[in-house]
DRENVEX-964792 format. One record per residue (C-alpha): residue number from 1; x, y, z. Coordinates in Angstrom, 2 decimals, padded with zeros to 5 digits. Layout:
REM DRENVEX-964792
{node NUM {X Y Z}}
...
//
This chain:
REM DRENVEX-964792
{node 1 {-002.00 018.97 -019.02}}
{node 2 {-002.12 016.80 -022.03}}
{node 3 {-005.23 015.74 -023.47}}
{node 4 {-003.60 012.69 -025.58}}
{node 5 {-000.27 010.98 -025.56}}
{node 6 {002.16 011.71 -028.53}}
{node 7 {002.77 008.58 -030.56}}
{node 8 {006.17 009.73 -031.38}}
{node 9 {006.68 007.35 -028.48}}
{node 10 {010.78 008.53 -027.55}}
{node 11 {009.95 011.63 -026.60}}
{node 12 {008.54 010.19 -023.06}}
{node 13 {011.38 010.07 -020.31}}
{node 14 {009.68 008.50 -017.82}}
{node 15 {005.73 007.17 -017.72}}
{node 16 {004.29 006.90 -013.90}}
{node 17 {001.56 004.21 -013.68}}
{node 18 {-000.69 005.35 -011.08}}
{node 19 {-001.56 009.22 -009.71}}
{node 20 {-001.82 008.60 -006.33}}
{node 21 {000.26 009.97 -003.40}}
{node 22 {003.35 007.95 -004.91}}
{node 23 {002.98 008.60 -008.37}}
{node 24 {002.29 012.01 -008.24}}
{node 25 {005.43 012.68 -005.65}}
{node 26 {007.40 010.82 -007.88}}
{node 27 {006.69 012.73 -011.24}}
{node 28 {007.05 015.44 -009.13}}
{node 29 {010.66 015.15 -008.08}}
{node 30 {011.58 014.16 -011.61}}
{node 31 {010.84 017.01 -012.66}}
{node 32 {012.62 018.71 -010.06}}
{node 33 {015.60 016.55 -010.97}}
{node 34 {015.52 018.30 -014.47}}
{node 35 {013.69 015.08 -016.64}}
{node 36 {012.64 016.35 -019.83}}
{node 37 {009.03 014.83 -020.01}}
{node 38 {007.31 012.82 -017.34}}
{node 39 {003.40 011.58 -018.19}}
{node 40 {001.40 010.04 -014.86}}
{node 41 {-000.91 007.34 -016.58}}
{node 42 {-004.71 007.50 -014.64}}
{node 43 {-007.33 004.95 -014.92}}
{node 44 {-009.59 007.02 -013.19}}
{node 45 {-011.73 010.53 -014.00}}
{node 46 {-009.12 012.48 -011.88}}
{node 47 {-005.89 012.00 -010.41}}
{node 48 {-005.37 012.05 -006.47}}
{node 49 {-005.34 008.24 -005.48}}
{node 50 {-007.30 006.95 -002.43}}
{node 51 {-007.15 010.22 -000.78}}
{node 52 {-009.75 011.75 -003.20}}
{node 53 {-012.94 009.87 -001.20}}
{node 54 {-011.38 010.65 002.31}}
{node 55 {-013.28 013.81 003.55}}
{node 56 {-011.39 013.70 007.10}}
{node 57 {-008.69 015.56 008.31}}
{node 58 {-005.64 013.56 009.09}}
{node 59 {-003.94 014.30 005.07}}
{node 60 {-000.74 016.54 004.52}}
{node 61 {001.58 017.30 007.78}}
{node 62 {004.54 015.92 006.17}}
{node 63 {004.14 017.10 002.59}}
{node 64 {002.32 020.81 002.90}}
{node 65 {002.82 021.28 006.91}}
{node 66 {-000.60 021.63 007.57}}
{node 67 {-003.30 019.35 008.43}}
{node 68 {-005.68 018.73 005.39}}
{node 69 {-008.97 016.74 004.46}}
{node 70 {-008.18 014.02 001.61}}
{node 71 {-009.86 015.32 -001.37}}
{node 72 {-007.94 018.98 -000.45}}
{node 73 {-004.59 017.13 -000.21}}
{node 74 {-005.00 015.27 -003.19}}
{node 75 {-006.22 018.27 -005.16}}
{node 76 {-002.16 019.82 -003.95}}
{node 77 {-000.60 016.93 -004.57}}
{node 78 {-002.24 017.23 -008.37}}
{node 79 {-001.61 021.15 -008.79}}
{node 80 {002.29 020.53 -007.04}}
{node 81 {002.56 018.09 -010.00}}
{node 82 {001.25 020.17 -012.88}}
{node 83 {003.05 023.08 -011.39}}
{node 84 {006.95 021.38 -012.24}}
{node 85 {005.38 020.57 -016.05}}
{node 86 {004.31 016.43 -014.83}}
{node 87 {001.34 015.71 -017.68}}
{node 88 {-001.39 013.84 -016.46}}
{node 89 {-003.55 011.91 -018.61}}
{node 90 {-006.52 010.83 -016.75}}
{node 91 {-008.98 007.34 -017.76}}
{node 92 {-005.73 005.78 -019.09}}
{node 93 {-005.51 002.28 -018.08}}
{node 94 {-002.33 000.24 -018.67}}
{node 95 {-003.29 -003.03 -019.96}}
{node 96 {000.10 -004.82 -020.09}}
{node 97 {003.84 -004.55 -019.03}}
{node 98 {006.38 -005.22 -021.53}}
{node 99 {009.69 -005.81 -022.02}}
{node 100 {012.28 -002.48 -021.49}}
{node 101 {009.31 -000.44 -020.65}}
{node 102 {006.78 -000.61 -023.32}}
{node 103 {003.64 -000.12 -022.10}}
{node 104 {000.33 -000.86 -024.05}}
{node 105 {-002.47 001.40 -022.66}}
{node 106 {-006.63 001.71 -023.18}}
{node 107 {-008.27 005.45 -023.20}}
{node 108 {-010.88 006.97 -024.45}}
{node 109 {-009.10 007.98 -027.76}}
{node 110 {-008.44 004.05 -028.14}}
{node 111 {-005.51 001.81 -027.91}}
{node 112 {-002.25 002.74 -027.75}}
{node 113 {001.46 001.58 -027.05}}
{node 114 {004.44 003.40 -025.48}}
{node 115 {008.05 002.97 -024.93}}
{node 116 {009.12 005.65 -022.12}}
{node 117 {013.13 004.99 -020.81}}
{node 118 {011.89 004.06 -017.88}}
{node 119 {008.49 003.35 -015.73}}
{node 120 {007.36 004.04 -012.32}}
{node 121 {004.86 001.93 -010.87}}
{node 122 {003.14 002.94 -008.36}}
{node 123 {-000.86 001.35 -008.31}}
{node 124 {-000.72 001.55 -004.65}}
{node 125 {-002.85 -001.20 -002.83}}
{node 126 {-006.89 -002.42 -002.61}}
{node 127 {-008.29 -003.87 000.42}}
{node 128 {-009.08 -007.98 000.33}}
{node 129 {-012.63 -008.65 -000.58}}
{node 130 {-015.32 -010.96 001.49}}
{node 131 {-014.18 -014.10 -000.78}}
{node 132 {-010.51 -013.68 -000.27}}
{node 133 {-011.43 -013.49 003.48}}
{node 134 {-013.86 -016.71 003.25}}
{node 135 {-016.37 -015.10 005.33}}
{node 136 {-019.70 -017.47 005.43}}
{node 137 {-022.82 -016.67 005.21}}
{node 138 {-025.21 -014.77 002.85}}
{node 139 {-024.55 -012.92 -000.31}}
{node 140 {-026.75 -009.93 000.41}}
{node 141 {-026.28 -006.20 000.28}}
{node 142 {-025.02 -004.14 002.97}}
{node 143 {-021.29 -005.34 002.64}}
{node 144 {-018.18 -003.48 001.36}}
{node 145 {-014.85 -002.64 002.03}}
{node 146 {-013.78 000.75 003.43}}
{node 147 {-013.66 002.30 000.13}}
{node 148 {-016.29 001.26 -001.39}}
{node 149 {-018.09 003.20 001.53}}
{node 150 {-015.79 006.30 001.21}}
{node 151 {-016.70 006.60 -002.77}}
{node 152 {-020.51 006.41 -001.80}}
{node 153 {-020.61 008.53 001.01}}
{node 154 {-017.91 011.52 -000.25}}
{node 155 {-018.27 011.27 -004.08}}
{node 156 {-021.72 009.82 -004.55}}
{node 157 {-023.77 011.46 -001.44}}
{node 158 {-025.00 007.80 -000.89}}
{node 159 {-025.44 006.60 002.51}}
{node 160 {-025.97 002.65 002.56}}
{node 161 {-026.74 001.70 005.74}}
{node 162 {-027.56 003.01 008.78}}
{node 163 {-026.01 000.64 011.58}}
{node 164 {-023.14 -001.46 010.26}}
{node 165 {-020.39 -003.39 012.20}}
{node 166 {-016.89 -002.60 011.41}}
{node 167 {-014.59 -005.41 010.80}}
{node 168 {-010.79 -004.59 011.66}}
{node 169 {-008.28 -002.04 013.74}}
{node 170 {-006.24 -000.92 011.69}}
{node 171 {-005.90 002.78 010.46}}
{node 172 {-008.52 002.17 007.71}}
{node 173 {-011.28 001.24 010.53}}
{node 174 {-010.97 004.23 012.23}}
{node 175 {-010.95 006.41 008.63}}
{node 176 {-014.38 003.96 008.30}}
{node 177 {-015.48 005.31 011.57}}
{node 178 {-015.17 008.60 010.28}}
{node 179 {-016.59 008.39 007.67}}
{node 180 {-019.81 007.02 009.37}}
{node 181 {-019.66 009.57 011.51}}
{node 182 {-019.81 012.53 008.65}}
{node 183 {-022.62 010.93 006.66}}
{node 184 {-024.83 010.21 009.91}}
{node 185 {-024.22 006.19 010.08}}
{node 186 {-024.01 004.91 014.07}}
{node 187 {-021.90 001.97 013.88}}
{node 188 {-022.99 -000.84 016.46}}
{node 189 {-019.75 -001.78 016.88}}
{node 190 {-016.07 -002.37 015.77}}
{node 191 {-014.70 -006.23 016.01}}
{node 192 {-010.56 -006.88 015.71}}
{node 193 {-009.79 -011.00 015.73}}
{node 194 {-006.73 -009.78 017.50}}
{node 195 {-006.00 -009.42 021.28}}
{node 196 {-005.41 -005.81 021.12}}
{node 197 {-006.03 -002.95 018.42}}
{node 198 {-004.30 -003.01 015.56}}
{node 199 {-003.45 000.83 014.61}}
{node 200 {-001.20 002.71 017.08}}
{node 201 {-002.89 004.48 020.51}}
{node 202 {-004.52 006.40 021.00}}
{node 203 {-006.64 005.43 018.29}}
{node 204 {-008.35 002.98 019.76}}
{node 205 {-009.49 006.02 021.92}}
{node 206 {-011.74 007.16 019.28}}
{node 207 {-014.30 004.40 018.97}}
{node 208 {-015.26 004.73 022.71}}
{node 209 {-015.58 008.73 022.22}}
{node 210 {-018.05 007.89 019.44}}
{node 211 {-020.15 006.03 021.35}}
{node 212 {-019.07 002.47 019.56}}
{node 213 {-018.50 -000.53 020.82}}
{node 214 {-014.46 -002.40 020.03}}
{node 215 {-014.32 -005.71 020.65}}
{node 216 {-011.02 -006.87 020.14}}
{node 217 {-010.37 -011.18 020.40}}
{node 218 {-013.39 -011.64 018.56}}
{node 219 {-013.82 -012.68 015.27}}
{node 220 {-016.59 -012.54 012.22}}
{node 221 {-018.03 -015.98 011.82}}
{node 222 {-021.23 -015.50 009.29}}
{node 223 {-023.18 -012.78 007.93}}
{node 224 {-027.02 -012.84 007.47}}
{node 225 {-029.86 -011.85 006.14}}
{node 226 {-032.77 -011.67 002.90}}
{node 227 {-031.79 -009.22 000.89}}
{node 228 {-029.76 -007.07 002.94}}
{node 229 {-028.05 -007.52 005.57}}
{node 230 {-030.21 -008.51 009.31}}
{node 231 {-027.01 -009.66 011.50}}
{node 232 {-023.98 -011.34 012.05}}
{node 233 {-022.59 -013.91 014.10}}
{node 234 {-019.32 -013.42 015.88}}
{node 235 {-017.15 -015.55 018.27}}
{node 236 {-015.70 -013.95 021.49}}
{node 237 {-012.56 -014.34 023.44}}
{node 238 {-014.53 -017.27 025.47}}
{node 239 {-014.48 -018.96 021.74}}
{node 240 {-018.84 -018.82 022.09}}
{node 241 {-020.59 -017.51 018.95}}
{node 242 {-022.96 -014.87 019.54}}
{node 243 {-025.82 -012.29 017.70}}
{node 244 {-025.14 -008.76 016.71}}
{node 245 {-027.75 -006.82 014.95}}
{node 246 {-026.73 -004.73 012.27}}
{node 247 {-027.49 -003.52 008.62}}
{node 248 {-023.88 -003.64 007.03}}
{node 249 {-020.75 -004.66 007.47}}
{node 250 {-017.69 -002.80 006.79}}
{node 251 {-014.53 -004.82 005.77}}
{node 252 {-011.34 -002.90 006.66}}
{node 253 {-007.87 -003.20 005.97}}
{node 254 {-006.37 -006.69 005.19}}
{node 255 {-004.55 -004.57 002.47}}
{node 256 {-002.67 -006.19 -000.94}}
{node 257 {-000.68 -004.63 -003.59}}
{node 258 {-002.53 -003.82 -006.48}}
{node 259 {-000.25 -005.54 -008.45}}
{node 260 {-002.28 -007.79 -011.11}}
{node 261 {000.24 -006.12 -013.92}}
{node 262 {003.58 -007.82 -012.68}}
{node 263 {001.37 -010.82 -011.83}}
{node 264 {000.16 -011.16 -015.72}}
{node 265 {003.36 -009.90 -016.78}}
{node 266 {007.19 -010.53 -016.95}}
{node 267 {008.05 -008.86 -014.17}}
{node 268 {009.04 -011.02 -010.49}}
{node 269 {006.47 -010.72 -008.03}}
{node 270 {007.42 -011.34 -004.31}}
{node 271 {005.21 -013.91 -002.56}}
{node 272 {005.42 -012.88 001.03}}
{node 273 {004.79 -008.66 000.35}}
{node 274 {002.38 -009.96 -002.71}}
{node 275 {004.03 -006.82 -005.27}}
{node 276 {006.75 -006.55 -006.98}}
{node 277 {010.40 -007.83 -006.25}}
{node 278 {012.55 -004.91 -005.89}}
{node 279 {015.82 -004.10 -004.46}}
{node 280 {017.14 -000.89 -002.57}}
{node 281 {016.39 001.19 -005.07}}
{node 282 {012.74 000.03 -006.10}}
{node 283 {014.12 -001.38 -009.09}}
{node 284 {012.36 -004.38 -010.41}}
{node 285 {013.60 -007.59 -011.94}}
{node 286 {013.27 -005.57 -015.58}}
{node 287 {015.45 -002.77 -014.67}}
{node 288 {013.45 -000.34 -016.45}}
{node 289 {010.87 -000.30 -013.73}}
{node 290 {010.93 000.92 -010.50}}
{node 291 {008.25 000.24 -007.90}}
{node 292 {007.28 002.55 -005.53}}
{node 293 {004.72 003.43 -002.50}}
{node 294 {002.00 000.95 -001.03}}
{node 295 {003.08 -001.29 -003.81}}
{node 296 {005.92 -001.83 -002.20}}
{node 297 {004.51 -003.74 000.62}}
{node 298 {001.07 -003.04 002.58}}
{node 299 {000.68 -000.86 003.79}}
{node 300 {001.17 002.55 004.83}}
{node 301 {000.19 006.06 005.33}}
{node 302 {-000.32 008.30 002.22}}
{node 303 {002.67 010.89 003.81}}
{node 304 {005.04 007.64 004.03}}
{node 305 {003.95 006.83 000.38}}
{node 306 {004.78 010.47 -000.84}}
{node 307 {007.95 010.53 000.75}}
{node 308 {008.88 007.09 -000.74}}
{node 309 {007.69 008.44 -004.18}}
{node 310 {009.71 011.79 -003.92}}
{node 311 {012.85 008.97 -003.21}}
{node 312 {011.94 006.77 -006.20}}
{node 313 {011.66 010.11 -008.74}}
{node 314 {015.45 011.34 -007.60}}
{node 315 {016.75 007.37 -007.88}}
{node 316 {014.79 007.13 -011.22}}
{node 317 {016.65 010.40 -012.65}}
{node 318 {020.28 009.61 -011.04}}
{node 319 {019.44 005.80 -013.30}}
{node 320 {018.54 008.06 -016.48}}
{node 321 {021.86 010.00 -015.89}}
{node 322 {023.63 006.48 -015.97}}
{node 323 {024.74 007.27 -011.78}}
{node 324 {023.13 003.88 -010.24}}
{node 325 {025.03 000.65 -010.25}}
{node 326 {024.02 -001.86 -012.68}}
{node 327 {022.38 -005.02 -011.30}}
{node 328 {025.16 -007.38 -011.03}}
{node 329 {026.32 -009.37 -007.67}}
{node 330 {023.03 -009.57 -005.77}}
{node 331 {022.25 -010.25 -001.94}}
{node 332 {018.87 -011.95 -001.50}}
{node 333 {016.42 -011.52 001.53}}
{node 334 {013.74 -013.14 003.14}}
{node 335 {011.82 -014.57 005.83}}
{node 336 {011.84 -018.20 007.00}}
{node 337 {009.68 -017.74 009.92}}
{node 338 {005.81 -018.08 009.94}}
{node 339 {005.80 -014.93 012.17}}
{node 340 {007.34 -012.56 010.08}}
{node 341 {005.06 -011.63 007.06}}
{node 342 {008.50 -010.65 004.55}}
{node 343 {011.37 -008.14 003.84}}
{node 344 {011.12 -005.30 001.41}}
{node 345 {013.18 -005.05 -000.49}}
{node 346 {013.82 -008.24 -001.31}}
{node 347 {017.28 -008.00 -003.25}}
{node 348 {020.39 -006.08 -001.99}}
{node 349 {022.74 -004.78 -005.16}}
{node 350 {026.00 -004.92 -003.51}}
{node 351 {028.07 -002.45 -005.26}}
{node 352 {030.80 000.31 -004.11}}
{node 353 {027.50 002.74 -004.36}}
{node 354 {026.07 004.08 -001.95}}
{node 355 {022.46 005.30 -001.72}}
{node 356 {018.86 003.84 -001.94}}
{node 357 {016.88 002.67 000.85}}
{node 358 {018.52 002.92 004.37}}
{node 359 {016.71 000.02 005.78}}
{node 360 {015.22 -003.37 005.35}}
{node 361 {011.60 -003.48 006.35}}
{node 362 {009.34 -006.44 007.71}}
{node 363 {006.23 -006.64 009.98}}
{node 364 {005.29 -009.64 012.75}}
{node 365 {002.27 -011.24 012.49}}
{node 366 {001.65 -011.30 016.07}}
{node 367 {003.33 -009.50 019.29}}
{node 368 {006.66 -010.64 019.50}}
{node 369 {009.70 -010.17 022.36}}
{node 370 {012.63 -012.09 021.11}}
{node 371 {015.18 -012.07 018.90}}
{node 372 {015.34 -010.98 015.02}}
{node 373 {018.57 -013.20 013.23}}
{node 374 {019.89 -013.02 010.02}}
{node 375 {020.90 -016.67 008.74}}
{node 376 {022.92 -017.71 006.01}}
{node 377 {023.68 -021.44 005.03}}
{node 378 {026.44 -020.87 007.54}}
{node 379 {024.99 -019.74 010.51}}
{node 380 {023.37 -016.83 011.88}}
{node 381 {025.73 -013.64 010.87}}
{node 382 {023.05 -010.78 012.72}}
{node 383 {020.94 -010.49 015.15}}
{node 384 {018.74 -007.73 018.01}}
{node 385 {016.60 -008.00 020.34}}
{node 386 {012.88 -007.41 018.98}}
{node 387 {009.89 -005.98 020.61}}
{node 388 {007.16 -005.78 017.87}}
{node 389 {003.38 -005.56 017.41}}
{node 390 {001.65 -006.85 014.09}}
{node 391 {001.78 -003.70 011.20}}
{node 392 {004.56 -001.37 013.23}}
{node 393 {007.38 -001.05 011.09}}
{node 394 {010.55 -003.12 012.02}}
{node 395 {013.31 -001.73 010.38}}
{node 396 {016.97 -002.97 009.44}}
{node 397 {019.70 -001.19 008.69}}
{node 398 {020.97 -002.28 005.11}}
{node 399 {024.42 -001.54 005.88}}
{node 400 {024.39 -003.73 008.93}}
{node 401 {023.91 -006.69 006.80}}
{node 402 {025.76 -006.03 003.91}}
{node 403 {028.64 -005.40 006.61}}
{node 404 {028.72 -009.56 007.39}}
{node 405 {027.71 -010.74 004.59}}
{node 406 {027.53 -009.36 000.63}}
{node 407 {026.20 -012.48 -001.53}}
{node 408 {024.24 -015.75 -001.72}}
{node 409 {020.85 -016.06 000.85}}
{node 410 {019.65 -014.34 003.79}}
{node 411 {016.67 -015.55 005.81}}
{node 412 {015.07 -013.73 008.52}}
{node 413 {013.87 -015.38 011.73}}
{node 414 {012.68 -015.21 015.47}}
{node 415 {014.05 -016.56 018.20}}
{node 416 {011.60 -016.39 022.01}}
{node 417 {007.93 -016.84 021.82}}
{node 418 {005.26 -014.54 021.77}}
{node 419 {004.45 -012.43 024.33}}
//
């Protein structure tokens, strides 16, 4: 592992921005693909991503065929890395995206500014915070998003409250729940605005085995208190707002990209998925950079973030060995309907090539039986029937598309109501 970064700058094939699940499966495979010298840049102490503050099981099926505990699976995921020759510099922030891949970076040892061939970026996502939510009520202690929690109970041996409401179903609740559970905390209860829960059964399962209230159709209206946190006031499915007692609350999923680079620098961002604009092969609007895991869209699980990173490595080496079409004659995606959140990518290179992602991917807002068409300024040219809950995966076979149509504008949309 390096300690510093050479400042004979050419020398770097490929810098990775980010040593999470992504990043480090990404280095990895280029590697594996026979690239000379790949460097995974680190803002933090150690490398390992999110995972690193998850001490539950659930980590590492896909990649090591064995169930793992995050901070075990991220510690493989590091050594797998090291293993192929990846160096990792750790508590080196990129401070700014240029042009053709320079990057200009912050460390320890200073200031600094590289020029690798190419960059993978692969930040991965944060959770919203309470003022991006507008949730009333007091500013007191007591409230924090899921891993905030995770890096006081796991890496600090803090435990900050002692019976907090969970806010949100998604996968991140339950790893909230879990978390509670390992450092002693007794949630009062877990609240989801939605009708049903959000992360697939038989999740939902688990709150009622730990004793914990989910309430699903209601939502957080205030939060209250002196200094810390005294109760909050929620509305239920009968639209009245009642009490809960509690001493935290616990703000879970309502994921973004963390993608404030691209937003301060050159490169496109996509509205609807809130990260970069890519197309099939993570490639971003500078063609040096590829995008890759959560950043592509939010979110998903740290295996499906590997998986996509060991993709983006091999496409990022086959681009170094001059095998992936240039951008040229481009087929654009997205969504024109309120219901469907967007389309990764968002750009289709039509070319003779084959390769790259398989499928276009999108995600409902709400529980939908319909009808997903693709429209051009023509008329619809696709369309299937579509059965969806909000954050499943719907996914769309790239070839299907570029089959009836391969330029100009293509604009997702439902037809039926909800169900």
């Amino acid at each position: 592992m390096a300690d510093t970064i050479s400042n004979n700058t050419e020398l770097i094939d490929v810098a990775v921005i980010g040593g999470g699940p992504s990043g480090l499966a990404a280095a990895t495979a280029l590697k594996e693909a026979g690239v000379t010298r790949v460097v995974v840049l680190e803002r933090e102490q150690q490398a390992g991503g999110v995972p690193r503050s998850c001490g539950h099981f659930a980590f590492g099926l896909r990649e090591f065929t064995r169930v793992l505990k995050g901070p075990e699976y991220a510690k493989r995921l590091v050594a797998q890395a090291i293993a192929a020759g990846v160096e990792i510099q750790n508590q080196t922030t990129v401070v700014q995206l240029l042009p053709d891949g320079a990057l200009r970076l912050s460390s320890p040892a200073g200031a600094n500014q590289i020029a690798p061939r190419r960059v993978v970026y692969a930040t991965g996502v944060r959770e919203t915070s309470r003022s991006s939510q507008l949730i009333s009520g007091a500013r007191v202690q007591g409230v924090m998003n899921t891993g905030a929690l995770q890096s006081m109970v796991y890496l600090k041996q803090r435990r900050p409250f002692s019976r907090p409401i969970i806010i949100g179903s998604e996968l991140v609740g339950f790893s909230a729940l879990m978390t509670c559970r390992h450092a002693g905390i007794r949630p009062v209860a877990m609240i989801e605005a939605a009708p049903n829960p959000i992360a697939r059964w038989p999740s939902a399962l688990y709150p009622r085995l730990r004793g914990v209230k989910l309430l699903t159709n209601t939502q957080l209206m205030e939060i209250h208190g002196s200094d810390v946190v005294e109760h909050v006031c929620v509305a239920g499915p009968d639209g009245q707002t009642r009490k809960i007692n509690c001493d935290g609350v616990i703000l879970s999923g309502q994921f973004t990209p963390e993608a404030a680079l691209a937003r301060s620098g050159h490169l496109k961002v996509d509205s609807a998925t809130g990260g970069p604009l890519v197309d099939q092969w993570g490639r971003c609007s500078d063609p040096t950079y590829f995008a890759t895991g959560n950043l592509f869209r939010p979110v998903e699980t740290a295996g499906r973030s590997w998986a996509e990173g060991r993709q983006t490595g091999r496409w990022v080496a086959l681009d170094l060995a001059g095998k992936l079409p240039k951008p040229g004659k481009n087929l654009r995606l997205s969504v024109r309907d309120p219901r469907l959140k967007y389309t990764m990518p968002q750009v289709i290179c039509v070319s003779n090539a084959v390769g790259g992602m398989s499928d276009i991917q999108m995600r409902v807002t709400e529980r939908i039986s319909g009808k997903l068409v693709a429209n051009t300024e023509n008329g619809p040219v696709w369309s299937r029937a579509l059965n969806a809950r909000p954050e499943r995966r719907i996914e769309v076979p790239i070839a299907e598309i570029v089959a009836q149509i391969a330029d100009g504008t293509v604009e997702f949309e439902i037809e039926g109501a909800a169900s």
